[in-house]
N, CA, C and O atoms as a GROMACS GRO file, in nm:
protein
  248
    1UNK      N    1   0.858  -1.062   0.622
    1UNK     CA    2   0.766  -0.953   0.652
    1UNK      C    3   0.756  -0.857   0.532
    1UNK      O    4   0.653  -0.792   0.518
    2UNK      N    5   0.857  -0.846   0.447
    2UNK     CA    6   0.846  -0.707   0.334
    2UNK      C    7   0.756  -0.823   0.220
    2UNK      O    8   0.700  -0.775   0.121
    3UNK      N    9   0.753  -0.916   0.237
    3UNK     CA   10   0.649  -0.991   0.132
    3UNK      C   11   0.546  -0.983   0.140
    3UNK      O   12   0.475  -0.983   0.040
    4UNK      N   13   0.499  -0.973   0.257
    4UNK     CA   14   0.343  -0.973   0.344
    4UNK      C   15   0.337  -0.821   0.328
    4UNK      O   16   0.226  -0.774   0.301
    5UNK      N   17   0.432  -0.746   0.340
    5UNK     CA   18   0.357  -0.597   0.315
    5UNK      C   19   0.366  -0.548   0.187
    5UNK      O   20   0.312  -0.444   0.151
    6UNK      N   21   0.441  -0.628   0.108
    6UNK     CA   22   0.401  -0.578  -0.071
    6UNK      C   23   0.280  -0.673  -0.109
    6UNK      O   24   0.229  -0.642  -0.217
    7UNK      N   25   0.233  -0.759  -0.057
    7UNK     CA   26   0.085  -0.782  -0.046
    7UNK      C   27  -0.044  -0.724  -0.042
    7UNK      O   28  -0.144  -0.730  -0.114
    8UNK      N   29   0.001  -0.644   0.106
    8UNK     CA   30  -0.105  -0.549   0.114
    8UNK      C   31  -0.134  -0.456   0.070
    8UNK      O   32  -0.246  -0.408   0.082
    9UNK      N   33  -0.016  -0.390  -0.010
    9UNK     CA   34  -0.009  -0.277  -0.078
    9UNK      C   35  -0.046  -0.323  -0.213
    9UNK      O   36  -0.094  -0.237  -0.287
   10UNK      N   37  -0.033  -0.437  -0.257
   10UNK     CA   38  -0.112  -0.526  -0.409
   10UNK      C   39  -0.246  -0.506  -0.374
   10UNK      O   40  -0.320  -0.417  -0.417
   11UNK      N   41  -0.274  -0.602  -0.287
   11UNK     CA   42  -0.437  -0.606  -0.271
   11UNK      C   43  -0.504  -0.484  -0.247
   11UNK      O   44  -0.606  -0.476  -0.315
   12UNK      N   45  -0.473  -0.340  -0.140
   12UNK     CA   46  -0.496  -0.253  -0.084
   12UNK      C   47  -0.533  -0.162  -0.276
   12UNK      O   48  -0.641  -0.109  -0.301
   13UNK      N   49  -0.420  -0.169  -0.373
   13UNK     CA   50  -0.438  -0.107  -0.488
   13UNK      C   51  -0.515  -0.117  -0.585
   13UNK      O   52  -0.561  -0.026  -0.654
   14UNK      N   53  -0.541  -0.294  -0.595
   14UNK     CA   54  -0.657  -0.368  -0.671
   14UNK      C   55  -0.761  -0.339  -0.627
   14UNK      O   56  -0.836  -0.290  -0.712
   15UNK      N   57  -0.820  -0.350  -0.485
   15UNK     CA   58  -0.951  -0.327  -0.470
   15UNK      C   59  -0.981  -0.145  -0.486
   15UNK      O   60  -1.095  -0.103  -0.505
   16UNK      N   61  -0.847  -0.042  -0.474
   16UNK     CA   62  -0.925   0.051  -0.512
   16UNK      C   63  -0.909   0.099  -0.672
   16UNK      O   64  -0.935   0.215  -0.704
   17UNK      N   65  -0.857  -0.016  -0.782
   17UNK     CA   66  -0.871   0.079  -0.925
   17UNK      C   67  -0.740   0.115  -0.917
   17UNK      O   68  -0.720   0.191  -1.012
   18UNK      N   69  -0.609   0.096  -0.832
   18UNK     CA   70  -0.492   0.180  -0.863
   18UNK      C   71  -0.392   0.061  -0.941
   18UNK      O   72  -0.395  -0.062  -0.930
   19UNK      N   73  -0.303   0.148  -1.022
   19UNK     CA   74  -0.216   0.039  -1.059
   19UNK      C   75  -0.063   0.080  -1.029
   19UNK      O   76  -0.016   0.190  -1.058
   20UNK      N   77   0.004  -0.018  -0.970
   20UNK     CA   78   0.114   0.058  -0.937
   20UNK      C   79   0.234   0.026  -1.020
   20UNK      O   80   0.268  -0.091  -1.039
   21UNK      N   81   0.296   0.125  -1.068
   21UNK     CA   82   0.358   0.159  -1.180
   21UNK      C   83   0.534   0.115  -1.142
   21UNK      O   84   0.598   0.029  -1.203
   22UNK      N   85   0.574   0.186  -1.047
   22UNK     CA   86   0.710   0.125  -0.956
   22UNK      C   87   0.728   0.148  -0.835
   22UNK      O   88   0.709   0.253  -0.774
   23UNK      N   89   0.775   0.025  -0.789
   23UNK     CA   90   0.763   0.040  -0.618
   23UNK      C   91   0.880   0.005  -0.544
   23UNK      O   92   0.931  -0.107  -0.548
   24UNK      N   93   0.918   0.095  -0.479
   24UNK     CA   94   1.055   0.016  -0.368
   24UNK      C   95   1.038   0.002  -0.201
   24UNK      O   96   1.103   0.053  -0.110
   25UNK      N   97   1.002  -0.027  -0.202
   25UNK     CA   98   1.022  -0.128  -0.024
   25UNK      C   99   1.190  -0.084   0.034
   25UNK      O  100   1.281  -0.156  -0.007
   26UNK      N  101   1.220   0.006   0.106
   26UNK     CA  102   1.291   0.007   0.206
   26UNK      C  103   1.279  -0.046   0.322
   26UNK      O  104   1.170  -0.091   0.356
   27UNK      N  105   1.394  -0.052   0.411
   27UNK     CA  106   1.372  -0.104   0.517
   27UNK      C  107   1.245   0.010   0.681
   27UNK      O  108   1.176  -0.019   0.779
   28UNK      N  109   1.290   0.129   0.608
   28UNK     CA  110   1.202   0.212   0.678
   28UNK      C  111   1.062   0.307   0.638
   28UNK      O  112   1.000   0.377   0.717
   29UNK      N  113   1.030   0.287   0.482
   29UNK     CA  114   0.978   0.412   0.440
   29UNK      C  115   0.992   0.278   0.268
   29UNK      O  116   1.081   0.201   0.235
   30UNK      N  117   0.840   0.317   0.198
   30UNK     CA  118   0.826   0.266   0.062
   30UNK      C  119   0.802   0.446  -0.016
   30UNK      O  120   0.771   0.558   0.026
   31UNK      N  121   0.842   0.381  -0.151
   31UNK     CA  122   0.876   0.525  -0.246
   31UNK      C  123   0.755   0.406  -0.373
   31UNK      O  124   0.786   0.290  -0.401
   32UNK      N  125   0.666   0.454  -0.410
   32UNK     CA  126   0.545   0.416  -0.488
   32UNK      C  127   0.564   0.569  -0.622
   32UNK      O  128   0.600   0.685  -0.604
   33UNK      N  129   0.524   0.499  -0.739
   33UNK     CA  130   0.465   0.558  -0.901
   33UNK      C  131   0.330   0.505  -0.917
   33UNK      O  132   0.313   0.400  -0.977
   34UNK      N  133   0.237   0.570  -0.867
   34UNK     CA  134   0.096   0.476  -0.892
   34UNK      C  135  -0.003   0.556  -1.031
   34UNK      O  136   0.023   0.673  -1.060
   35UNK      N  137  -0.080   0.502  -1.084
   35UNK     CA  138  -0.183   0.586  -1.107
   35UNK      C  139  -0.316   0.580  -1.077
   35UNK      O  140  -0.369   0.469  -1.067
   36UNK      N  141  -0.383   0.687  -1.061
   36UNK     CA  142  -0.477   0.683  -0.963
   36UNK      C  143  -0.591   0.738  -1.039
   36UNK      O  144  -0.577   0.855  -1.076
   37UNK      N  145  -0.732   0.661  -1.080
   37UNK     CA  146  -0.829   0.740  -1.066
   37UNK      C  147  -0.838   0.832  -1.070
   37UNK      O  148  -0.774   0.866  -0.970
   38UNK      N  149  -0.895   0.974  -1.140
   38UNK     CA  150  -0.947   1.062  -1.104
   38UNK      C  151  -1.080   1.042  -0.954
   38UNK      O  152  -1.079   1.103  -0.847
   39UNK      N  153  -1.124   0.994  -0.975
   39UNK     CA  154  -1.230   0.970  -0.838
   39UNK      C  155  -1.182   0.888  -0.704
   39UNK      O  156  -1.265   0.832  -0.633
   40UNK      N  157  -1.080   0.885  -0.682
   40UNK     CA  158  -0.972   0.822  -0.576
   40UNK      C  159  -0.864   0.954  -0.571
   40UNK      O  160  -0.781   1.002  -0.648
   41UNK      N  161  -0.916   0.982  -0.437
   41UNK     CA  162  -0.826   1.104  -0.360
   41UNK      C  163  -0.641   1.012  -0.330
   41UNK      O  164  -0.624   0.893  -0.303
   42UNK      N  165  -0.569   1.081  -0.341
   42UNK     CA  166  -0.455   1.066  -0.344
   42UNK      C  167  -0.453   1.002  -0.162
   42UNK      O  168  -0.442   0.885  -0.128
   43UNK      N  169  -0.461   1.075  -0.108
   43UNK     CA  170  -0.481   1.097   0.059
   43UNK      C  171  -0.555   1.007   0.077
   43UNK      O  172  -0.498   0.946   0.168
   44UNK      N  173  -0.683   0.931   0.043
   44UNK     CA  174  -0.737   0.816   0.062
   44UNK      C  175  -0.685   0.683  -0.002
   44UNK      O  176  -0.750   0.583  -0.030
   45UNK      N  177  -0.541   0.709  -0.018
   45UNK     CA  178  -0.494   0.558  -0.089
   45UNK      C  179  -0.419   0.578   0.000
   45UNK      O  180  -0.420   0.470   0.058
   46UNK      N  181  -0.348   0.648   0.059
   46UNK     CA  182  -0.223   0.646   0.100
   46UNK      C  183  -0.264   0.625   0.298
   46UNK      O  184  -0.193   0.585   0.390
   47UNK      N  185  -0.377   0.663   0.296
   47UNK     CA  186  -0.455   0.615   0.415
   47UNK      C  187  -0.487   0.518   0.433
   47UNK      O  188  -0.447   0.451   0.528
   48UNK      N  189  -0.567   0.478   0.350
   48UNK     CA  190  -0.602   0.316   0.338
   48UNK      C  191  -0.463   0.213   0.355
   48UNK      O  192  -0.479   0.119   0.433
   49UNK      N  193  -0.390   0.219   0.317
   49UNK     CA  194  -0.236   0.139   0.235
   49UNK      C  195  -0.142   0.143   0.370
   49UNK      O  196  -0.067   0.052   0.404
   50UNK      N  197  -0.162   0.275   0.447
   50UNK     CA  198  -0.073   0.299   0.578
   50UNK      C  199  -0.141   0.227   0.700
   50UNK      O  200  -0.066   0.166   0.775
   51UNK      N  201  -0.266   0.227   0.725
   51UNK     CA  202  -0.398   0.170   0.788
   51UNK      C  203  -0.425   0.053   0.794
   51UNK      O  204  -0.462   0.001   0.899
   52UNK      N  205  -0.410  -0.020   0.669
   52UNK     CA  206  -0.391  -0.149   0.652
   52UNK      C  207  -0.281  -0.227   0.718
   52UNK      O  208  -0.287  -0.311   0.809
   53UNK      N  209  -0.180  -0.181   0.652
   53UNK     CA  210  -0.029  -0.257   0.652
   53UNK      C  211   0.007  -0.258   0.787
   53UNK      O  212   0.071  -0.353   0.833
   54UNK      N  213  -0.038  -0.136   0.874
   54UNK     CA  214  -0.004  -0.141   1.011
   54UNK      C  215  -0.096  -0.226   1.070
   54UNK      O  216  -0.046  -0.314   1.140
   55UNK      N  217  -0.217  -0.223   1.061
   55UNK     CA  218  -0.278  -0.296   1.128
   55UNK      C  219  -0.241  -0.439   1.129
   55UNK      O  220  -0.221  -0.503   1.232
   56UNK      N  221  -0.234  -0.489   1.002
   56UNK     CA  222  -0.234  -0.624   0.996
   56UNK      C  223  -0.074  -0.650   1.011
   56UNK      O  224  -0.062  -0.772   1.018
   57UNK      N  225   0.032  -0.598   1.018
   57UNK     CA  226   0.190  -0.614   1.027
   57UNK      C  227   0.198  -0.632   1.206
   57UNK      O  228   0.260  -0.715   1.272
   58UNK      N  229   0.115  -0.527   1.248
   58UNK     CA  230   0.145  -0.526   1.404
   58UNK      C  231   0.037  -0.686   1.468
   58UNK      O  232   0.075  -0.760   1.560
   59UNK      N  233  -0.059  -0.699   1.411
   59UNK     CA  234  -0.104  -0.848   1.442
   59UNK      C  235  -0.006  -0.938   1.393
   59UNK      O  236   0.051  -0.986   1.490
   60UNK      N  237   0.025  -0.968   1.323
   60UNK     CA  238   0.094  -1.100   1.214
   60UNK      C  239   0.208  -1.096   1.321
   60UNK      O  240   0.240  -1.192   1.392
   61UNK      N  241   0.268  -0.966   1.320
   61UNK     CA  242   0.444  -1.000   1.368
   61UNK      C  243   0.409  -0.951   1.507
   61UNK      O  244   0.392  -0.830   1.493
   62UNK      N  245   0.391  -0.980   1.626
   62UNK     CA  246   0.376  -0.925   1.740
   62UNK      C  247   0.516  -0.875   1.775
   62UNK      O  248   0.536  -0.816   1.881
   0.00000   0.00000   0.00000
């Protein structure tokens, strides 16, 4: 499951322009270094990325 969600957080970053710089995956909570666009709200990555991962984590793993 933490493979499938450093996935989404790959793909979720590529399609918006972000590149992520260092990332750690805990078992409860991820700690991200990204850089971001000036024209990409901080709050709209971190929406998108939380939005995603849940959605598709709570389908995949019932």
């Amino acid at each position: 499951m933490r493979e499938r969600i450093r996935d989404i957080i790959r793909q979720v970053s590529d399609e918006m322009g972000i590149t992520i710089v260092k990332g750690v995956l805990s078992t409860d909570h991820v700690h991200m270094f990204v850089e971001i666009p000036p024209s990409v709200a901080v709050s709209r990555f971190v929406q998108k990325v939380k939005g995603r991962s849940s959605y598709k984590i709570r389908h995949e793993f019932p």
